[in-house]
C-alpha positions, 0 to 999 in steps of 0.5 A, a space after each residue: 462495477 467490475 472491471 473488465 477482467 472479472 469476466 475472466 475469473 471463475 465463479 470462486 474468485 468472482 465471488 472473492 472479487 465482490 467480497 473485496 469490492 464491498 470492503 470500501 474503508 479501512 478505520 483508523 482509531 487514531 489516525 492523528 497518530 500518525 501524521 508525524 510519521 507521513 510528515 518525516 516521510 515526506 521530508 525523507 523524500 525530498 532529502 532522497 535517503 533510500 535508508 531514511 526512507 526505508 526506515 521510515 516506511 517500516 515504521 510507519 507500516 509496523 504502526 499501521 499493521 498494530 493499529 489494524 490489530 494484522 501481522 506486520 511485513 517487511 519492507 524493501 525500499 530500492 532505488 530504480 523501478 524495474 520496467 520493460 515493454 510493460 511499463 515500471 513496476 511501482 511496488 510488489 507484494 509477497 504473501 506469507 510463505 512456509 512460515 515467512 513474514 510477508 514482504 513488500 517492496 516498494 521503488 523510490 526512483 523512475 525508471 527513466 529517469 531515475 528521479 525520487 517519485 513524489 512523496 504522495 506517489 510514493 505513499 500511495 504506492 506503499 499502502 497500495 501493497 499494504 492493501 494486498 497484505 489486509 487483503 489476507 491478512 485482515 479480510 481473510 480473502 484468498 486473493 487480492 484483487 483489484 476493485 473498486 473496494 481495494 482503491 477506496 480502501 488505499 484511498 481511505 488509508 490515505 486521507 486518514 494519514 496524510 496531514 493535509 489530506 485528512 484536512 479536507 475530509 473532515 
């Protein structure tokens, strides 16, 4: 199934849009590996360090990007969503440009109410961005769009790293 703007797309990035869509997993060789690292994420989520966090957040996408054999990015972990009449922007990611590392930004606040957003919001949104850089990255696709392949992806990252999560789809 494709999203209503798939209509919008030419022909180029239609077909680019259902490479993407019929990449639906992203295996893990030891995701146990790193439940340590998304169990100190969640306790540095709860004691609300933007710099523990943002430690942790690179660590755990450096580790990530080594097991999936991808370049690594860098990561920004602010404080307040940016938001507007369009709503909050959760994360963002930047390609590689001239030579430069990619980099994704993440924010660990609300933008109303400036409270840390859960842990597991937060996660999904880090992969999220990590999605969009294997998107070039490891599947060699010229754009990176949102399918149904792209959330199944982030979704399986997820529950391949998240102790509790992992859990239930063994």
């Amino acid at each position: 199934m494709a999203f209503a703007y798939y209509k919008r797309l030419s022909r180029r990035q239609q077909a680019i849009y259902r490479q993407s869509a019929a990449i639906e997993h992203v295996r893990l060789t030891d995701a146990h590996a790193f439940f340590p690292l998304t169990d100190e994420l969640a306790t540095a989520m709860a004691g609300e360090d933007q710099k523990v966090i943002s430690r942790i957040s690179s660590e755990l996408i450096a580790e990530l990007c080594r097991s999936l054999k991808a370049p690594t990015a860098r990561i920004r972990v602010l404080a307040k969503r940016p938001s507007d009449d369009w709503g909050e922007l959760h994360g963002l990611y930047e390609p590689v440009d001239r030579n430069q590392t990619a980099r994704m930004t993440v924010w660990m606040r609300t933008a109303q109410k400036k409270k840390v957003v859960a842990f597991r919001t937060f996660l999904r949104t880090l992969l999220h961005e990590l999605c969009h850089h294997l998107d070039y990255e490891l599947f060699s696709l010229e754009e990176s769009f949102h399918t149904e392949g792209f959330y199944k992806r982030e979704s399986s990252l997820f529950h391949q790293i998240v102790r509790d999560a992992a859990k239930k789809t063994e």
